[in-house]
N, C-alpha and C positions, 0 to 999 in steps of 0.2 A: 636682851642682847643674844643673838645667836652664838651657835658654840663655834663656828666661823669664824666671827668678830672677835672672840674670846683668846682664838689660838694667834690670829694675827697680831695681839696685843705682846705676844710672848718676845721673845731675843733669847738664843743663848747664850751665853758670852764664856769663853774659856782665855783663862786673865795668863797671863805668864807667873809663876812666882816663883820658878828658879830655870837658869839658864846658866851657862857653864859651857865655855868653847863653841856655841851653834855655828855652823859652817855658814847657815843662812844668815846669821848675823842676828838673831832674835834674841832681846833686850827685856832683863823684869819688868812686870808691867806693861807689857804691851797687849793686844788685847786680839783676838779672831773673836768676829761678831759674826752671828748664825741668824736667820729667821726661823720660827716652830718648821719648816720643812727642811732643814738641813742645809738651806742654802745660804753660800758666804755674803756675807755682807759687807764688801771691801770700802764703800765708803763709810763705814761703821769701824773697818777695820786698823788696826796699827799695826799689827805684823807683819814682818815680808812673809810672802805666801813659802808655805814648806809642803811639799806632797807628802813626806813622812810622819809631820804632825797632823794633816790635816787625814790624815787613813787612822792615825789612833781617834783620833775624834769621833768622826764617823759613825761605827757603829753605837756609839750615845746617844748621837741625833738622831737615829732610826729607833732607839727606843724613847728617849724625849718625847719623838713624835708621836709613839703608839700610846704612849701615857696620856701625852696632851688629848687626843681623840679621846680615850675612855676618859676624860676628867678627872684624872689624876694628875698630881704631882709632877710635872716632867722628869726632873731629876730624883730620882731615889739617891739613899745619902751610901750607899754601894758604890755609884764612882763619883767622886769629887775631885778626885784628881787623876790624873792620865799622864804618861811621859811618851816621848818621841821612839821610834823603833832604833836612833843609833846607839852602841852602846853603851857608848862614853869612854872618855878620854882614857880611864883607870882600863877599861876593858877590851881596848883596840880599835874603838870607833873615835871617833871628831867630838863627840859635846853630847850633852843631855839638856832639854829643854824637858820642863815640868810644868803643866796648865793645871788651871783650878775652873772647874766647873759650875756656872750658876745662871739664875735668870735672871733677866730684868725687864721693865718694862719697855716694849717699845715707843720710840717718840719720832 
C-alpha cells in the first residue's frame, strides 16, 4: 500500500466535549470531520460551521498533515484538545466551545 493510500485512510475528527453559550449554536458531541489534508468534511460533519473554531483547529491539521507524511503519528498527545478564540461568558465574550482531537478511520 502506498503511503498515499495510507494518508487517504486517515479522518481527523475534533468531537465537541464541552460547549457553554456558543453563539453558533454548537452542541457536546457534535463533531467537525477533517480529511489528512485539512480539508472539512461537511457531509462527515455535525457542527454548524464556526470560523472561530475552525482557525483554532487549523494549525493541528497542518501539523497532522506533516506527521502523517513523515509516518508518524498525526496527532502528538501535546494537543488533544483546543478551545474556540471567544472568551467566554465569565470573561466578556458569548460561550466557549472545547474539541477533543483524534483519528479515525476513513469509511
Amino acid at each position: 500500500m502506498t503511503e498515499a493510500n495510507k494518508k487517504s485512510e486517515i479522518e481527523i475528527v475534533a468531537k465537541v466535549e464541552h460547549a457553554r453559550h456558543c453563539a453558533n449554536f454548537i452542541k457536546e458531541n457534535e463533531t467537525f470531520v477533517f480529511d489528512i489534508d485539512g480539508k472539512l468534511l461537511p457531509e462527515k460533519s455535525t457542527a454548524n460551521l464556526c470560523l472561530g473554531m475552525l482557525a483554532r483547529i487549523q494549525p493541528a491539521l497542518m501539523v497532522a498533515k506533516e506527521r502523517a507524511a513523515s509516518g508518524l503519528d498525526p496527532l502528538p498527545v501535546t494537543i488533544p484538545y483546543l478551545d474556540c478564540f471567544d472568551t467566554g461568558i465569565d470573561f466578556g465574550g458569548m460561550g466557549k466551545v472545547t474539541v477533543k482531537l483524534f483519528t479515525q478511520k476513513a469509511n
